[in-house]
C-alpha positions as a LaTeX table, in Angstrom:
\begin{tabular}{lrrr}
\hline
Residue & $x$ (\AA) & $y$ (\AA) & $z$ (\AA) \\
\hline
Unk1 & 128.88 & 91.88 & 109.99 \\
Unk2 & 127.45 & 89.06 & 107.52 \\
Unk3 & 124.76 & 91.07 & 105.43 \\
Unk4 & 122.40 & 88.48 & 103.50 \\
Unk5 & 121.27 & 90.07 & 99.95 \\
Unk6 & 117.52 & 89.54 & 98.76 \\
Unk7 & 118.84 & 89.67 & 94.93 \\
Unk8 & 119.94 & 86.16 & 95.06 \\
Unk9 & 123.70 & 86.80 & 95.70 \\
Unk10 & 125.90 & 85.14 & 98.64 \\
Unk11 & 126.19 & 87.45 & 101.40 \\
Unk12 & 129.47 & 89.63 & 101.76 \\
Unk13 & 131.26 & 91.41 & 104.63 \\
Unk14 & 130.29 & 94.56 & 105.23 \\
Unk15 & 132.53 & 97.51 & 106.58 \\
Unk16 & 131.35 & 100.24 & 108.81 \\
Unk17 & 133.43 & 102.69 & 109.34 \\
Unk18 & 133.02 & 104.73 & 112.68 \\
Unk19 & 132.60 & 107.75 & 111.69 \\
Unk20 & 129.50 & 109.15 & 109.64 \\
Unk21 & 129.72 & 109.45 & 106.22 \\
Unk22 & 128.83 & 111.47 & 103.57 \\
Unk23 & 126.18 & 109.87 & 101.32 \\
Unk24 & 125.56 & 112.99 & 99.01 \\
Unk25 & 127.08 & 111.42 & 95.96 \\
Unk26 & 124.82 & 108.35 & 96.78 \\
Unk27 & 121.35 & 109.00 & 97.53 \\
Unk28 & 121.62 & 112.68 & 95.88 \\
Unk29 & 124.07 & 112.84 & 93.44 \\
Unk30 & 122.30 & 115.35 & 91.40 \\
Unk31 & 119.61 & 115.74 & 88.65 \\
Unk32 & 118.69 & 117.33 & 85.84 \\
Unk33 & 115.23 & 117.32 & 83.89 \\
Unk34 & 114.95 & 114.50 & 81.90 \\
Unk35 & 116.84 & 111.93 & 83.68 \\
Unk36 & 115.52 & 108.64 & 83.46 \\
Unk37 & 116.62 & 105.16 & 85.23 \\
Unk38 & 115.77 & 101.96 & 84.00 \\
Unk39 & 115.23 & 99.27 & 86.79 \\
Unk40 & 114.17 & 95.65 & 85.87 \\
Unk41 & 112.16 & 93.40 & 88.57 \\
Unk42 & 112.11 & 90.06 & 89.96 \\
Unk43 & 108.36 & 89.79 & 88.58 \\
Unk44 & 109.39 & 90.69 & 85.25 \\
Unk45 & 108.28 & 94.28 & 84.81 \\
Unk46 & 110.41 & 97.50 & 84.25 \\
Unk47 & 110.40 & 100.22 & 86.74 \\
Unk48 & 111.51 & 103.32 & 85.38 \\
Unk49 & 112.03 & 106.59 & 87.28 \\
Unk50 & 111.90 & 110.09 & 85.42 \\
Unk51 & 113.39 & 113.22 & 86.69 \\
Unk52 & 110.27 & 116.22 & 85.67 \\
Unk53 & 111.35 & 118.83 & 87.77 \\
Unk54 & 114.76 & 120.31 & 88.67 \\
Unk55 & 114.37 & 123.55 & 90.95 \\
Unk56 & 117.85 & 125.19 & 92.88 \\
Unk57 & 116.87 & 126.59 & 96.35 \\
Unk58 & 118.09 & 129.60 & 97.96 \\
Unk59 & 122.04 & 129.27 & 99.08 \\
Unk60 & 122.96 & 125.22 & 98.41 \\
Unk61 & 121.13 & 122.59 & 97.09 \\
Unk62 & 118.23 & 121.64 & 94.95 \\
Unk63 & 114.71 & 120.20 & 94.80 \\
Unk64 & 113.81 & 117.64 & 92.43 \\
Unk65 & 110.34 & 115.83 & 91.55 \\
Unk66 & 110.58 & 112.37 & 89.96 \\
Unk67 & 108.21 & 110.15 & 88.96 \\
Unk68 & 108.14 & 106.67 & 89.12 \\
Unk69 & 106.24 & 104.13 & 86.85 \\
Unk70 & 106.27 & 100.13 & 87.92 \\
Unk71 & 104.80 & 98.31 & 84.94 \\
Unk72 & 101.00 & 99.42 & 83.95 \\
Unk73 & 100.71 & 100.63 & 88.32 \\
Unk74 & 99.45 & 104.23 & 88.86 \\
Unk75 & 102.63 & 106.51 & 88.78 \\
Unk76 & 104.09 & 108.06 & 92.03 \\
Unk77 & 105.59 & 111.40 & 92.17 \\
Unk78 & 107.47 & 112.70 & 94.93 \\
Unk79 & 109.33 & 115.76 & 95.70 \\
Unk80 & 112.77 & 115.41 & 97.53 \\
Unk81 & 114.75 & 118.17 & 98.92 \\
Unk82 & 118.74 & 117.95 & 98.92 \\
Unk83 & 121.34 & 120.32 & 100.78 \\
Unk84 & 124.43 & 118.57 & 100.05 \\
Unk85 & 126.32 & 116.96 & 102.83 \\
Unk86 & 123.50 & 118.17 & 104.97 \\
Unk87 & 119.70 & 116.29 & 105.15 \\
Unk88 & 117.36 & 115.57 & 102.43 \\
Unk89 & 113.49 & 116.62 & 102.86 \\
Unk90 & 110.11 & 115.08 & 101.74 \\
Unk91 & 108.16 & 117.05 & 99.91 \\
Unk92 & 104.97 & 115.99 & 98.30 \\
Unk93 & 103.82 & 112.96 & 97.51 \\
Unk94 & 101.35 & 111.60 & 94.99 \\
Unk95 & 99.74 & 108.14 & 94.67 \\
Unk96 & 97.39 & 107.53 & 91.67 \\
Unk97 & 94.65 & 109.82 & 92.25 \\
Unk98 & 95.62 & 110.67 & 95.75 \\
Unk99 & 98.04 & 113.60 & 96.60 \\
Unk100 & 99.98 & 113.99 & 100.33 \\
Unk101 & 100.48 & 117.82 & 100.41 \\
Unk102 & 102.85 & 118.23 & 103.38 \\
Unk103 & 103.48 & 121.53 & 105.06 \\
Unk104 & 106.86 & 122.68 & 106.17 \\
Unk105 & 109.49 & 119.96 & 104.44 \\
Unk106 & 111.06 & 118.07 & 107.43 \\
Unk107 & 114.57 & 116.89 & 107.72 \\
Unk108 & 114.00 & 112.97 & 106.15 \\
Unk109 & 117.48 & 111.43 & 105.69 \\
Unk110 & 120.94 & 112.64 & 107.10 \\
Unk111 & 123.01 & 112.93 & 104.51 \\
Unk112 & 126.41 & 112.34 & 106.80 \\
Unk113 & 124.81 & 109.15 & 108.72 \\
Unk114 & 127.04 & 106.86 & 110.83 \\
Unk115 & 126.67 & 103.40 & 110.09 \\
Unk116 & 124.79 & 100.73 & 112.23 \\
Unk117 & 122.53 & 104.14 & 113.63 \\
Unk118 & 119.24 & 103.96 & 113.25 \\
Unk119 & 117.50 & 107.30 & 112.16 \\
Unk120 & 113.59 & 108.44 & 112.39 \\
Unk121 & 111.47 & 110.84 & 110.80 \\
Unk122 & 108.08 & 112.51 & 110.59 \\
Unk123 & 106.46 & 114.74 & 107.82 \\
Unk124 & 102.47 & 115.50 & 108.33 \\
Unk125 & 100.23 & 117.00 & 105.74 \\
Unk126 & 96.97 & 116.97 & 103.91 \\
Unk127 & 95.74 & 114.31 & 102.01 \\
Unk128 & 94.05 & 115.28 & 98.89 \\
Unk129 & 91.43 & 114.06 & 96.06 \\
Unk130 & 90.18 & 115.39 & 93.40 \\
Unk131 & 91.34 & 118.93 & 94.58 \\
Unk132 & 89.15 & 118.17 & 98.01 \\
Unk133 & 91.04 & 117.24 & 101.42 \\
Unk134 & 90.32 & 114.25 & 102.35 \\
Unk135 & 91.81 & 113.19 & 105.83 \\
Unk136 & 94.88 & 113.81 & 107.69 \\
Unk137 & 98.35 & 112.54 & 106.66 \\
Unk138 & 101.33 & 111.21 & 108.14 \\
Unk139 & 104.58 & 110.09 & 106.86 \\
Unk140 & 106.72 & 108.25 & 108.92 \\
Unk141 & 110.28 & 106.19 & 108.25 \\
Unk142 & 113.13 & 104.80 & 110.20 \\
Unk143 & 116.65 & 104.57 & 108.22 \\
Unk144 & 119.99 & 102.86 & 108.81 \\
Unk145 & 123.15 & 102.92 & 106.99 \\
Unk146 & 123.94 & 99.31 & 107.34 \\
Unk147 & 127.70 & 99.08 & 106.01 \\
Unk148 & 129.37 & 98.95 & 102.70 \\
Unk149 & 129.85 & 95.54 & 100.32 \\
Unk150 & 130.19 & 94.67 & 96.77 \\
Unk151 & 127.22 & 93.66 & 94.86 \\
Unk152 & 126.55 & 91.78 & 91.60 \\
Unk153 & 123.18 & 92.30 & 90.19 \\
Unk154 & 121.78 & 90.94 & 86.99 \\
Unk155 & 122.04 & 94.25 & 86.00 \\
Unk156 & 126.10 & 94.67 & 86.80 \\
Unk157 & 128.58 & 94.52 & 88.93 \\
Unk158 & 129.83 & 97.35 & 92.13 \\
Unk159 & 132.87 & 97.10 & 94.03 \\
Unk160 & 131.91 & 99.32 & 96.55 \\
Unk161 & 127.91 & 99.89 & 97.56 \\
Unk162 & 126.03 & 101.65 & 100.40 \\
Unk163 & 123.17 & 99.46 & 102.32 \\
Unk164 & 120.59 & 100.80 & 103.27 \\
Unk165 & 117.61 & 99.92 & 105.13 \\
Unk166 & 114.45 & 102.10 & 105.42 \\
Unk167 & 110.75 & 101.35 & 106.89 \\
Unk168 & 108.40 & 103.93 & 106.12 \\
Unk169 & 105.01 & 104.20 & 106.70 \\
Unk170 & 102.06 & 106.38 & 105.01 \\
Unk171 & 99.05 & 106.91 & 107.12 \\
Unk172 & 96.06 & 108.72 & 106.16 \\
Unk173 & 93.18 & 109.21 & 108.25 \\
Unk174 & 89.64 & 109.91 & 106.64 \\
Unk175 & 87.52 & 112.89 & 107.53 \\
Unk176 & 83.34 & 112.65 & 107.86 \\
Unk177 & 83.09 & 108.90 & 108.03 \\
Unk178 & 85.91 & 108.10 & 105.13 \\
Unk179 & 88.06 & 105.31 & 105.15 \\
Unk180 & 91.48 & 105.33 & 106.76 \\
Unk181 & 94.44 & 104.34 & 104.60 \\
Unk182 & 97.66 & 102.77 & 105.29 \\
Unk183 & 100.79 & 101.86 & 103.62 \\
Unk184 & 104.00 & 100.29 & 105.08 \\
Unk185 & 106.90 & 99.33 & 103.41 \\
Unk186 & 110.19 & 97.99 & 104.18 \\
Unk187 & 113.11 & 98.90 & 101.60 \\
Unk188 & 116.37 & 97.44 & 101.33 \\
Unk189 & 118.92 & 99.79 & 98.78 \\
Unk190 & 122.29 & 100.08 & 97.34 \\
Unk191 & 123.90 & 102.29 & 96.31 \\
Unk192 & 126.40 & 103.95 & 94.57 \\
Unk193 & 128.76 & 107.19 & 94.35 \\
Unk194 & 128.09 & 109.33 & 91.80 \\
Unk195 & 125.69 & 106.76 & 90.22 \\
Unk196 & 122.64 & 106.52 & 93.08 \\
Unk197 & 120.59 & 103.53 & 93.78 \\
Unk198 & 121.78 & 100.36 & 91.75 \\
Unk199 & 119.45 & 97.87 & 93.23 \\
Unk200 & 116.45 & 97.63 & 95.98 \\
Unk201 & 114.35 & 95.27 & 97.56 \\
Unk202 & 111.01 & 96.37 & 98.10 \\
Unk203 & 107.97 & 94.81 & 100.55 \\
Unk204 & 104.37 & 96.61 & 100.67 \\
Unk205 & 101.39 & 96.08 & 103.23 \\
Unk206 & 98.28 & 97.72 & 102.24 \\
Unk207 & 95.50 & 98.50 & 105.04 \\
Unk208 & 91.95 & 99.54 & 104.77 \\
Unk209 & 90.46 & 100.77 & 108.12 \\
Unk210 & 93.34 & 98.39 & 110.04 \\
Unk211 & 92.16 & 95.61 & 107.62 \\
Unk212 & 94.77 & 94.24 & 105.15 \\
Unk213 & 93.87 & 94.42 & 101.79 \\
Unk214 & 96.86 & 93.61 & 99.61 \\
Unk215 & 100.54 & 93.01 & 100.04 \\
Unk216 & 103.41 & 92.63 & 97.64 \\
Unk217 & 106.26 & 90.62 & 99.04 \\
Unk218 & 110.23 & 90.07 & 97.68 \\
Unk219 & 110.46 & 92.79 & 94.65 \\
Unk220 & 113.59 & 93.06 & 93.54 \\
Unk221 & 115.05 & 95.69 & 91.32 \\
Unk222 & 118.47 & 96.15 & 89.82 \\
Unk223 & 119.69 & 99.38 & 87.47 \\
Unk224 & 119.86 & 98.68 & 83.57 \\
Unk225 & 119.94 & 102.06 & 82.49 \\
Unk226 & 120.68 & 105.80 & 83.87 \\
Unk227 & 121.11 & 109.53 & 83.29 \\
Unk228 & 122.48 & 112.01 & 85.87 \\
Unk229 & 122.12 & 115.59 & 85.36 \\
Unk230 & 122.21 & 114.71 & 81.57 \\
Unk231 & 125.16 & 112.38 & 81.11 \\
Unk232 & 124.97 & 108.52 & 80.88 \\
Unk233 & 126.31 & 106.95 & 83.72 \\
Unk234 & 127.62 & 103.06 & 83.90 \\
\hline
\end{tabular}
């Protein structure tokens, strides 16, 4: 399978292997407070994602809220749930001024996935402003484990990366005549073990009442800096 990278790099052969995989060490290898990584963009700005909360759940695993801050942008902050070799959960999310309260966490990724399968998910909540609810929320996302390649980034070099591709969706309906909101995104990632995500590819459609209203097409990121669960991390 020929995989074509967005970062400006010849495409390599990817490997899948038949069996799922476990992708703990990848997309959760842990966190502590205070962890920060340092991504630099195709448009010139620095992304930089900072752990602020580090809470252990009952029996295995962890919950973690990170921020993330692209250039002058209102910050995001999201809560993700990992059980190790299990599933990780969405929690809630915050855009700007506008907060996604969902109820029960739902199962979002597998975190043993088999390659070339394609995964879905669905989290619904509350949307809320200014401490008032505000419509109806749903998150939405489809995820595949693509294969493995090397990668060279501006950033650095990895022998061995996991692709990933993920569409999500945020949907919020407005309540007594307000607007309806929409955000879709497709994601391309890599990453590695024991490191996390070392580059992504990120495309965003914005909709007002089915009406697009902004897009931002082809940003790339690649890792400059990290810290995981305290340590430096190359």
């Amino acid at each position: 399978m020929t995989v074509a990278s967005p970062l400006g790099i010849p495409p390599e052969t990817a490997s899948a292997a038949d069996a799922r995989v476990d992708l703990t060490g990848c997309l959760a290898p842990g966190a502590a407070v205070g962890d920060v990584r340092v991504f630099d963009t195709s448009q010139g700005s620095t992304l930089t994602e900072t752990v602020l909360d580090v809470q252990p759940r009952r029996g295995k695993g962890w919950t973690a809220t990170v921020q993330a801050q692209l250039a002058s942008y209102a910050p995001t902050v999201r809560e993700t749930i990992a059980k190790p070799g299990r599933s990780m959960m969405l929690g809630d999310v915050t855009v700007g001024d506008l907060s996604i309260e969902v109820g029960r966490p739902r199962r979002w990724y597998p975190l043993e996935a088999a390659p070339g399968r394609s995964y879905t998910a669905e989290v619904r909540g509350r949307a809320v402003k200014d401490g008032h609810k505000v419509g109806d929320a749903v998150v939405s996302g489809v995820w595949q484990l693509v294969g493995f390649e090397p990668l060279t980034t501006p950033g650095g070099s990895y022998s061995d990366t996991a692709h990933i591709t993920v569409e999500r969706t945020i949907a919020v309906n407005g309540r007594r005549g307000a607007s309806d909101f929409k955000q879709e995104s497709d994601v391309e990632l890599w990453c590695v073990d024991g490191v996390g995500i070392v580059a992504a590819s990120y495309t965003f459609r914005f909709f007002q009442d089915d009406q697009l209203v902004g897009e931002v097409n082809d940003l790339d990121s690649w890792l400059v800096s990290a810290t995981v669960q305290g340590a430096t991390v190359n």
